[in-house]
N, C-alpha and C positions, 0 to 999 in steps of 0.2 A: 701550442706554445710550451715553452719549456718549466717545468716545475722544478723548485732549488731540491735537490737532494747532497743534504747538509753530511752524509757520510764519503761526501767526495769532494764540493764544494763547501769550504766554511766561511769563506769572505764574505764582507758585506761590500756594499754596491760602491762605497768611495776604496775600498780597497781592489777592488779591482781595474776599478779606473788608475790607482795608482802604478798598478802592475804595470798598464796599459801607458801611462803617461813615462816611464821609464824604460820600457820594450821600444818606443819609435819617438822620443826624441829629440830626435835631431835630424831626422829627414820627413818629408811626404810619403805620408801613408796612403795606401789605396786599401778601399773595405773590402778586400780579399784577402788583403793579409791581418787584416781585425778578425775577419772571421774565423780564419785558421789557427789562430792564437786562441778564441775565445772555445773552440771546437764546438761541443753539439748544443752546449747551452746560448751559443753563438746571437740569434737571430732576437730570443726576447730580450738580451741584454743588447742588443746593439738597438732595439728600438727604444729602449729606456736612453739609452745614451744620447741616440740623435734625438729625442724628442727635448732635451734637459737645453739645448742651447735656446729655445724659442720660449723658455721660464727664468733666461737670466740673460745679463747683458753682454753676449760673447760678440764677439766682431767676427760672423765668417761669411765677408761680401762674395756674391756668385753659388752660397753653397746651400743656403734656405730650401729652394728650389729641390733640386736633387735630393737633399737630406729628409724633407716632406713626402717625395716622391717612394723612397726606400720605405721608409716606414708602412707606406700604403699598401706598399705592393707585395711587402712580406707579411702583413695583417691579413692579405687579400687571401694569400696562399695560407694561411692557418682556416682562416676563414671556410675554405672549400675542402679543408682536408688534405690538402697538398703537401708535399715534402717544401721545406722553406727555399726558395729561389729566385733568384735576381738574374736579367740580365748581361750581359757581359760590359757593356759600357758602365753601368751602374757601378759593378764590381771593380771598373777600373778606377771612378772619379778616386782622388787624392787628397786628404786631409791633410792642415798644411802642418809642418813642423812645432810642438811641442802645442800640438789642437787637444790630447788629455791634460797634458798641464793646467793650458789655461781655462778648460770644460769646468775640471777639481776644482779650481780658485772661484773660479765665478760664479759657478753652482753648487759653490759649499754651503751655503744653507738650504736651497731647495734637496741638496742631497741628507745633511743630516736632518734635514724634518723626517725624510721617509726612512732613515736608518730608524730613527725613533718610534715612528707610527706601526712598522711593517712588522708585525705579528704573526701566528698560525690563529685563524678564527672565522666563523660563518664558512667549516670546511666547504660547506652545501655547496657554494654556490662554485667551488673550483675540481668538484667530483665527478665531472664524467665529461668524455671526449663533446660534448654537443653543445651543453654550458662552456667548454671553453673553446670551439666555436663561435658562439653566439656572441663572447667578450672580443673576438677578434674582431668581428665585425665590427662592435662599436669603437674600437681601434682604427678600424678602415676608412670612417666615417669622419670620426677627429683626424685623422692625417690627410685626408682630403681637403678640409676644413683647414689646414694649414697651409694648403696651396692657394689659396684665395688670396690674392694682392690685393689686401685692406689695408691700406696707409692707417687706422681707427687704433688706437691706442686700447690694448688689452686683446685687440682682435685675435693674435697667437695663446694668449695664455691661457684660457680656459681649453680652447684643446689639446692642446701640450699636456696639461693636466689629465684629462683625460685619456689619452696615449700613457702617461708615466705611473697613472693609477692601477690604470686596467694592466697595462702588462706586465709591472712590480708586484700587484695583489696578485695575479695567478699564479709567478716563479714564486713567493713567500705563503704560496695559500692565504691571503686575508682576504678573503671575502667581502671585510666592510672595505676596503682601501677599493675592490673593484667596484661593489656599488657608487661610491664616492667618485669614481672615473665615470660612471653612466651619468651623477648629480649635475659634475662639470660640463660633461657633454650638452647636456639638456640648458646646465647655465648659456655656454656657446653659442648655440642656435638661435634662444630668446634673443643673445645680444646682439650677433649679426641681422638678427628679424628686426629690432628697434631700432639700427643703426641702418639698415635699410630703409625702415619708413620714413625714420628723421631724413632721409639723406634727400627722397625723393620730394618730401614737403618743403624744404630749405629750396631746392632747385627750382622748383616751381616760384615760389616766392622769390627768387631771385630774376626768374624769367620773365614776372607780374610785374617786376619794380624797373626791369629792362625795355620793356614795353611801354611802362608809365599806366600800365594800369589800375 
């Protein structure tokens, strides 16, 4: 994953999205042309990006699916050591007309929390190729976790968090922000583990009471 080097890039994460919400506008974008714009810090910003609409209430029906999907599949390749790579269908799906715009508005406070929060600090744990490895993975894990069609309310959010921690903490070096994306992850799992057992207990009792037993 990509580290900020602040003598080339100085923006922070709502200024680039603004660059980005003014570049495409007024037609459908396809994330090949996001990438090429973003150039080689490309891949960690764009999984901050796509993870930020499933932490706020954006309307983008048909695109959950695929947006989850990317996220995974470019964690997966950091993850193994890979050069960052998508698909060619992937690369062609279409974000629709003025999708930075309305990403900025409706994820302007999830985005200035982390402009606020995002530090250099706990260098350790973003110091060597293997450690950020290992944050990809749990990256990999939360964007899986977002493919899961849980109608459960909260069900996206903790691992959206997790996706937006972990790979904000590694481009910023904050360390604590990425332990904070492992917290949420582990929040995640608990909550789909209870919302599983509740779910199976209610069915049951629903099947007792159909029965008349």
């Amino acid at each position: 994953m990509h580290i900020k080097d602040y003598s080339k890039h100085t923006k922070n994460l709502s200024g680039e999205l603004r660059d980005l919400a003014e570049e495409f506008k007024h037609h459908p974008v396809p994330l090949s042309e996001v990438i090429a714009v973003l150039q080689e810090r490309a891949y960690t910003l764009l999984m901050i990006m796509l993870a930020l609409p499933f932490c706020a209430p954006v309307s983008i029906p048909g695109l959950s699916t695929p947006l989850g999907l990317v996220i995974a599949l470019v964690a997966a390749r950091f993850a193994l050591g890979l050069p960052p790579w998508l698909p060619e269908r992937l690369l062609k799906v279409k974000l629709p007309p003025k999708f930075f715009g309305t990403l900025l508005s409706a994820a302007s406070n999830v985005i200035g929390f982390l402009e606020r929060v995002l530090v250099p600090r706990w260098r350790w744990m973003t110091s060597t190729p293997l450690l950020i490895r290992l944050h990809a993975v749990m990256i990999c894990l939360a964007a899986i976790t977002l493919l899961i069609p849980a109608p459960v309310p909260f069900s996206n959010l903790f691992p959206a968090l997790a996706v937006l921690l972990g790979a904000a903490g590694v481009m910023e070096r904050d360390g604590f922000a990425v332990f904070c994306g492992y917290l949420f992850m582990v929040i995640g799992i608990a909550y789909f583990g209870l919302v599983a057992v509740f779910g199976v207990q209610i069915i049951e009792l629903l099947h007792d009471k159909v029965l008349g037993r």
